[in-house]
C-alpha positions as CSV (number, residue, x, y, z in Angstrom):
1,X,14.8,5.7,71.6
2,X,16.3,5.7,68.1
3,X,14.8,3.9,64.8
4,X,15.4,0.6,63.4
5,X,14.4,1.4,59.6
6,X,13.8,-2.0,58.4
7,X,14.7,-1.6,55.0
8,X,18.4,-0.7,55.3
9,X,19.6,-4.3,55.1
10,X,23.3,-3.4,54.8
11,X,25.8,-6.2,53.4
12,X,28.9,-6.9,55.4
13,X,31.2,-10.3,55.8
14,X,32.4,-11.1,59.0
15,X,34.4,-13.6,60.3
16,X,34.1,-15.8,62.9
17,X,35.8,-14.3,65.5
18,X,34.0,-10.9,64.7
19,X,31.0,-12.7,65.5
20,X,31.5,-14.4,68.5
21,X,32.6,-10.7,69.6
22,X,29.6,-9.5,68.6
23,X,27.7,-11.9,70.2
24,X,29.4,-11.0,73.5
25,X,29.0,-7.3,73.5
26,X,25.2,-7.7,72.9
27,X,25.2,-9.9,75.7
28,X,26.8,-6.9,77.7
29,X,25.5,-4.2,76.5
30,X,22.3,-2.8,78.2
31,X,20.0,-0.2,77.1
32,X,16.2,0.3,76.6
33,X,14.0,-0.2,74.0
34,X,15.3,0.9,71.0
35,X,14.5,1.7,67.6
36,X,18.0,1.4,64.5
37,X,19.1,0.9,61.3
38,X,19.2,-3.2,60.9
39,X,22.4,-4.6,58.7
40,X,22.2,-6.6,55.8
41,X,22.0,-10.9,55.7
42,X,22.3,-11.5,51.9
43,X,20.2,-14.6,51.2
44,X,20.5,-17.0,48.1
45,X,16.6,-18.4,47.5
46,X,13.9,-17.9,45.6
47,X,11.0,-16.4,46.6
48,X,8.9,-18.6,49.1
49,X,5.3,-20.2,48.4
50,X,3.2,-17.6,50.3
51,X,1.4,-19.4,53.2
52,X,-1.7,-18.3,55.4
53,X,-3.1,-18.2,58.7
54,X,-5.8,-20.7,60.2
55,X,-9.1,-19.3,59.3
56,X,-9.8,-16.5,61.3
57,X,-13.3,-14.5,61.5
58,X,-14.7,-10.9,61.3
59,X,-17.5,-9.4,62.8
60,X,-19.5,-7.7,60.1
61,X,-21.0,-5.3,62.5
62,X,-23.8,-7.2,63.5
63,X,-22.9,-9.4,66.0
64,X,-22.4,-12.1,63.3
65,X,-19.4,-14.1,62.9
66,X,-17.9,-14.7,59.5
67,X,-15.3,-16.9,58.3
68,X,-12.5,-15.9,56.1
69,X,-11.8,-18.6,54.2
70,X,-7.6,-19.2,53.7
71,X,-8.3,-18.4,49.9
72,X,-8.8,-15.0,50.8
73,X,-5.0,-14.3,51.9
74,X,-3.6,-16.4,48.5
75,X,-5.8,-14.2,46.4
76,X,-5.0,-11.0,47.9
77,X,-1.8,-11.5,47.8
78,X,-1.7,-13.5,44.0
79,X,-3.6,-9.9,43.2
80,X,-0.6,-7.5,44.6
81,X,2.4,-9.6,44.4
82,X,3.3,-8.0,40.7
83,X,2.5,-4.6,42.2
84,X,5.3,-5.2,44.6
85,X,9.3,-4.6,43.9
86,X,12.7,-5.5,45.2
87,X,15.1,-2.2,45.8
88,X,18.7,-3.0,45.1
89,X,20.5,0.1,46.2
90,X,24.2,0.6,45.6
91,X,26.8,3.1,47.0
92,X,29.7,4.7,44.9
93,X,33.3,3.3,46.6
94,X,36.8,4.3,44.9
95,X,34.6,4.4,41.5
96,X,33.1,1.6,41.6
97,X,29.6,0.7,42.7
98,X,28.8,-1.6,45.9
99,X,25.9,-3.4,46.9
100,X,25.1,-1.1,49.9
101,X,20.7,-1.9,51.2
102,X,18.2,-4.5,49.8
103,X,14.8,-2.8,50.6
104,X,11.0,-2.8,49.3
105,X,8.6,-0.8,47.3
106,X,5.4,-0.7,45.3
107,X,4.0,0.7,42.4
108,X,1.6,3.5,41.9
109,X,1.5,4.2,38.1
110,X,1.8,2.0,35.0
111,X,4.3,3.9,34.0
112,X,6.5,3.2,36.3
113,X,6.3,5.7,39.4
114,X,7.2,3.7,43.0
115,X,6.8,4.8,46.2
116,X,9.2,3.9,49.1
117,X,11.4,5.0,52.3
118,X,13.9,7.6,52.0
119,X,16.4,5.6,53.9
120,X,16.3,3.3,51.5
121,X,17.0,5.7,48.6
122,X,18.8,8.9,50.2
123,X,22.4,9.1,49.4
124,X,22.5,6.1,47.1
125,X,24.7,6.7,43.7
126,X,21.9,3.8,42.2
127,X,18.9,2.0,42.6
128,X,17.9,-1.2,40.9
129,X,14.7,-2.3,40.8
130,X,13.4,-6.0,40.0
131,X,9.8,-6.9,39.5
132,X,8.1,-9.7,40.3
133,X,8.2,-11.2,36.9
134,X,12.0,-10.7,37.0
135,X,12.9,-7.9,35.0
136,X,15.1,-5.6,36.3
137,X,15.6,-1.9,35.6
138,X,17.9,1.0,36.7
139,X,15.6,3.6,38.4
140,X,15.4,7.6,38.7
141,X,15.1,9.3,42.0
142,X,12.4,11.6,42.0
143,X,12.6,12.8,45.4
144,X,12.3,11.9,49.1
145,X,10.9,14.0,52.0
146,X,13.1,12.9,55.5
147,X,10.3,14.6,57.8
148,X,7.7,11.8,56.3
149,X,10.2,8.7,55.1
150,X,8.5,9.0,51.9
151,X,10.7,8.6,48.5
152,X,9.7,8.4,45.0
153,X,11.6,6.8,42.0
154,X,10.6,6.4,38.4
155,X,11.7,2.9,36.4
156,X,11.2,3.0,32.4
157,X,9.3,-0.3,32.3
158,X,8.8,-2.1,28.6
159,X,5.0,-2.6,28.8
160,X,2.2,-1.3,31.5
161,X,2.7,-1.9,34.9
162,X,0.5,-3.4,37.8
163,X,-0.3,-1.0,40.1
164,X,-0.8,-1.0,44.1
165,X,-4.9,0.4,45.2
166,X,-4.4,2.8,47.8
167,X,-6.3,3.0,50.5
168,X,-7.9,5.3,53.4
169,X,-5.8,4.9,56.1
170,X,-8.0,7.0,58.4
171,X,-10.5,4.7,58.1
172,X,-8.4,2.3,59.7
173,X,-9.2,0.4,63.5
174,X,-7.5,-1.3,66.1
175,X,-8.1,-5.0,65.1
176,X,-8.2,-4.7,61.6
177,X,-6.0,-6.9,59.3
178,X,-2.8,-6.1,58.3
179,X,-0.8,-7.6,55.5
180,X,2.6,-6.9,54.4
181,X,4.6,-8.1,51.5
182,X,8.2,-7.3,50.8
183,X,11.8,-8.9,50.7
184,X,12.5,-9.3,54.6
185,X,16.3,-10.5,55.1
186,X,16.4,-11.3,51.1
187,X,13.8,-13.7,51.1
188,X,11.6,-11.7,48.0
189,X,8.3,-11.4,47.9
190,X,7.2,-13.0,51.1
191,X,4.0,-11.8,53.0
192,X,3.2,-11.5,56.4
193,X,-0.6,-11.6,58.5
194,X,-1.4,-9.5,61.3
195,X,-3.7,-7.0,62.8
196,X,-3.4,-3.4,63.5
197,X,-2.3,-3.2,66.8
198,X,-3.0,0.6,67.3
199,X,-3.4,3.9,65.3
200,X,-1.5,7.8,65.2
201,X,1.4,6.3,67.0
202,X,4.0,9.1,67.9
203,X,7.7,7.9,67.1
204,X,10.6,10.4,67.4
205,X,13.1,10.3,65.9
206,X,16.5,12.0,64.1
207,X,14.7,15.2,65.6
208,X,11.7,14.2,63.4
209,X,8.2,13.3,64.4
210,X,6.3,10.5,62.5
211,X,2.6,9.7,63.1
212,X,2.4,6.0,62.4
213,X,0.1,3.2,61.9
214,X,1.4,0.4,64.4
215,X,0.8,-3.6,63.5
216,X,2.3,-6.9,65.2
217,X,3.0,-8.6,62.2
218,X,6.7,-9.6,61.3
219,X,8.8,-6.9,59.4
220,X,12.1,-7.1,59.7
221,X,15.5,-5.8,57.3
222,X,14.3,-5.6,53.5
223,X,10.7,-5.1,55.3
224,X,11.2,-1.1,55.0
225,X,9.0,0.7,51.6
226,X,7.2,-2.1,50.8
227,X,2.9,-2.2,51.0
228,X,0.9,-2.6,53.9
229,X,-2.5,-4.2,52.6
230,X,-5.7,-4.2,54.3
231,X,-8.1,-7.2,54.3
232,X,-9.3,-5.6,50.6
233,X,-5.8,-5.7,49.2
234,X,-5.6,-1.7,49.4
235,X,-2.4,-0.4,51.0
236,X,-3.0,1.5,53.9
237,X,0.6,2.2,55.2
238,X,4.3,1.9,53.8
239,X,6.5,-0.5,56.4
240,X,9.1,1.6,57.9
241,X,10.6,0.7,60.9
242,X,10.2,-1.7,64.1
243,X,10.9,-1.7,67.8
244,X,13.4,-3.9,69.2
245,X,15.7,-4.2,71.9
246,X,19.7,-4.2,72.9
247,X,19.0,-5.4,76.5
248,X,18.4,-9.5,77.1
249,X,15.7,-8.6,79.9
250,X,13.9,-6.6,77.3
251,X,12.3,-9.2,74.8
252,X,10.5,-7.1,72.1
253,X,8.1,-8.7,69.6
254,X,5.9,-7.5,67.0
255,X,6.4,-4.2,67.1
256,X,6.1,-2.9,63.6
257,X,4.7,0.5,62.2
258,X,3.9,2.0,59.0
259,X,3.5,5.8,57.6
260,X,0.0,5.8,57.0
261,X,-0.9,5.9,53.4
262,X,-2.9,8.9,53.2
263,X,0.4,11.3,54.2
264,X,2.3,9.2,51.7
265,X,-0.4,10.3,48.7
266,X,0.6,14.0,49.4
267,X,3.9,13.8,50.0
268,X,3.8,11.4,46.8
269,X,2.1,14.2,44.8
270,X,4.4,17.2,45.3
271,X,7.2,14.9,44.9
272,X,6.3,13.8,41.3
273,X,5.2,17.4,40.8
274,X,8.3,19.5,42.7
275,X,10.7,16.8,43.4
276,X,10.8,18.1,47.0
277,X,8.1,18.8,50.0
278,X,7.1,22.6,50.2
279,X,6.3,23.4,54.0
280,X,5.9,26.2,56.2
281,X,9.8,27.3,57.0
282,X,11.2,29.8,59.9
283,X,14.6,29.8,58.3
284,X,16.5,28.6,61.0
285,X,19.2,26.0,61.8
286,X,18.4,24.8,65.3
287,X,19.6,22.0,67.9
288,X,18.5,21.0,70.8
289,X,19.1,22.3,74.0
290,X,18.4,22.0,78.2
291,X,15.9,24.7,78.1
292,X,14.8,24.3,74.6
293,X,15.3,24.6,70.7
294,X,18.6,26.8,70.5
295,X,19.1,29.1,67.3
296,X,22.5,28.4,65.8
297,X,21.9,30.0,62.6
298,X,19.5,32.2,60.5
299,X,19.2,32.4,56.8
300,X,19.7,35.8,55.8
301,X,16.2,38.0,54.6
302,X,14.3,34.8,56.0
303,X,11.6,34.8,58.2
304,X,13.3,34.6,61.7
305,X,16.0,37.5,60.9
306,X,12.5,39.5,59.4
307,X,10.6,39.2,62.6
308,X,13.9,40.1,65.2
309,X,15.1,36.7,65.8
310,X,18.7,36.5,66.7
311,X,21.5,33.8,67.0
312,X,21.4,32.1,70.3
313,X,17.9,32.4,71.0
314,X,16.6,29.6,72.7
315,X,13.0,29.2,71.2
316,X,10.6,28.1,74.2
317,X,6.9,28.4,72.6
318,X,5.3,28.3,69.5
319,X,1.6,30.2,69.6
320,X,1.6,29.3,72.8
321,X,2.4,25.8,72.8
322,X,5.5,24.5,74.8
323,X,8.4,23.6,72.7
324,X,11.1,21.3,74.4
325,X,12.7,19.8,71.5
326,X,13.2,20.0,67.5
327,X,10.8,17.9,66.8
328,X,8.2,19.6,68.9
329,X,8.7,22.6,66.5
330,X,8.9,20.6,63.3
331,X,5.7,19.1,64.6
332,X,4.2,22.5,64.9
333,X,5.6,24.1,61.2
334,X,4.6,20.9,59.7
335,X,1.1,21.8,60.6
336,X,1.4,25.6,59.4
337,X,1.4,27.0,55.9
338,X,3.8,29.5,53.5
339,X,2.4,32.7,55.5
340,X,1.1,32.1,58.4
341,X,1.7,34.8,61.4
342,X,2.7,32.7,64.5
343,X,3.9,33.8,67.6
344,X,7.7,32.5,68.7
345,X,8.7,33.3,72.0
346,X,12.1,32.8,73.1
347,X,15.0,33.1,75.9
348,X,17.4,35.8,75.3
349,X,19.8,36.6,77.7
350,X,17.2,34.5,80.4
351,X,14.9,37.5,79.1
352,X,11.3,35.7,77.6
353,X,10.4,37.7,74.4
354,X,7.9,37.4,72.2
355,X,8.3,38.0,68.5
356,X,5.6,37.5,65.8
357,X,7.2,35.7,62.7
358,X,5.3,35.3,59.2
359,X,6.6,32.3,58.0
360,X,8.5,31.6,55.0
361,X,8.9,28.6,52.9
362,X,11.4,25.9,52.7
């Protein structure tokens, strides 16, 4: 499986013969479900008249059915539509900047701290922001954290800002409702009604390991950094990325998940405070291998070259617990702290060897 970020809406022309090729190799092509990066569909129009479901109910916990009147959804989202923004990001080509990603993102502070996706910021030589009201402004990257999808940027903003609630995503159920606004395919500012459609979701992916909220609602290109709400307007989750599928015999449909909102505080926090993500480190370059996580290099006076580890080793358990791929022991330091004494055993010559590592930090 790979991603589909749903915030990378990259901008291309194409002609009509390019598409008509197109259109035949994704009729040939066959694979499984897959998750990747969606291109960009600029779009001319102004933000649509946000809509809402038929009126569904709740049960309040005592058997007792209660209707949720459609004014609910208009006010919720009258409430956090200015707490919402449009990400403009632009790439540097022969020294001149080009419209690269259109993606989302939502405000935490009144002075103008955002949180969003990394792959909607990493890389980028700017970022434009536009609020609801507007007004646009060039922003600061803070930082991003690639292990969570989690990037902060900073505008200057001319008066006080409206700023997102945050809620407690491990509070969160199956069932509950699940709101999204954000700039899907260009159309700004457009919200979306669903349900959670299941919790602590593993994804893998680009050798990282994401623990996601998942919801059927639609999210799809421009979708990616912008809020998920609950039925209290509090955003539980960032939109990230959605399932979808290569192969015509595969239909996939409302498949969308979000980084739950409580990982995002955190990672938020050292961010504003660092402008990167300390975490437990065994300073190591690794890749993956038949028999396990293979050493390519070591840091010099870092923890693996401390404890014995050498070049080549192919690292098959952490404490104890079975590694089989990168992200199996990203999962595991991601979990540990600055240190820590763990237990890394490894193949070495087909030898098993155990070596007791105090980790560093990255």
């Amino acid at each position: 499986m790979k991603d589909i970020f749903v915030g990378d809406e990259k901008q291309k022309n194409f002609s009509l013969t390019s598409i008509i090729i197109i259109v035949i190799l994704i009729v040939v092509l066959s694979s499984s479900l897959t998750y990747f990066f969606m291109p960009t569909i600029t779009v001319n129009q102004k933000p649509p008249i946000a809509t809402s479901s038929p009126k569904p109910t709740l049960d309040n916990g005592n058997n007792e059915q209660l209707f949720i009147e459609e004014s609910v959804f208009t006010s919720l989202y009258n409430k956090n539509c200015e707490t919402v923004v449009i990400l403009d990001s632009y790439i540097n080509s022969d020294g001149k900047l080009v419209p690269y990603s259109q993606s989302s993102g939502f405000i935490i502070s009144d002075d103008g701290y955002i949180l969003t996706n990394t792959h909607c910021v990493q890389d980028m030589s700017s970022v434009k922001v536009t609020l609801y009201n507007g007004k646009s402004y060039d922003a600061k990257i803070i930082g991003y954290d690639e292990r969570t999808e989690v990037a902060v940027i900073k505008i200057e903003p001319d008066a006080p800002l409206s700023v997102a609630v945050l809620g407690d995503s491990d509070k969160v159920k199956i069932g509950s409702y699940a709101i999204a606004i954000g700039n899907p395919m260009g159309y700004e500012f457009s919200m979306s009604v669903g349900y959670i459609s299941g919790v602590k979701r593993t994804v893998d992916t680009n050798n990282n390991r994401y623990e996601m909220l998942q919801m059927d609602i639609a999210i799809n290109s421009g979708n990616s950094g912008g809020p998920l709400f609950n039925i209290n307007g509090e955003v539980i989750g960032i939109n990230t990325m959605k399932t979808s599928s290569t192969d015509s015999s595969a239909i996939v449909e409302g498949m969308g998940f979000a980084i739950p909102i409580n990982v995002a505080k955190d990672i938020s926090d050292q961010l504003i405070k660092n402008g990167k993500v300390k975490r437990a480190s065994l300073d190591i370059y690794v890749g993956n291998s038949n028999k396990g996580v293979v050493i390519a290099e070591i840091i010099s006076g870092g923890a693996a070259e401390k404890a014995g580890l050498k070049t080549n080793d192919i690292i098959i358990k952490y404490n104890n617990i079975n590694i089989n791929t990168v992200a199996d022991l990203i999962s595991c330091l991601n979990k540990a702290t600055t240190g820590e004494k763990v237990k890394i055993t490894v193949l070495r010559k087909n030898v098993e060897l155990t070596f007791d590592v105090t980790l560093g930090t990255t």
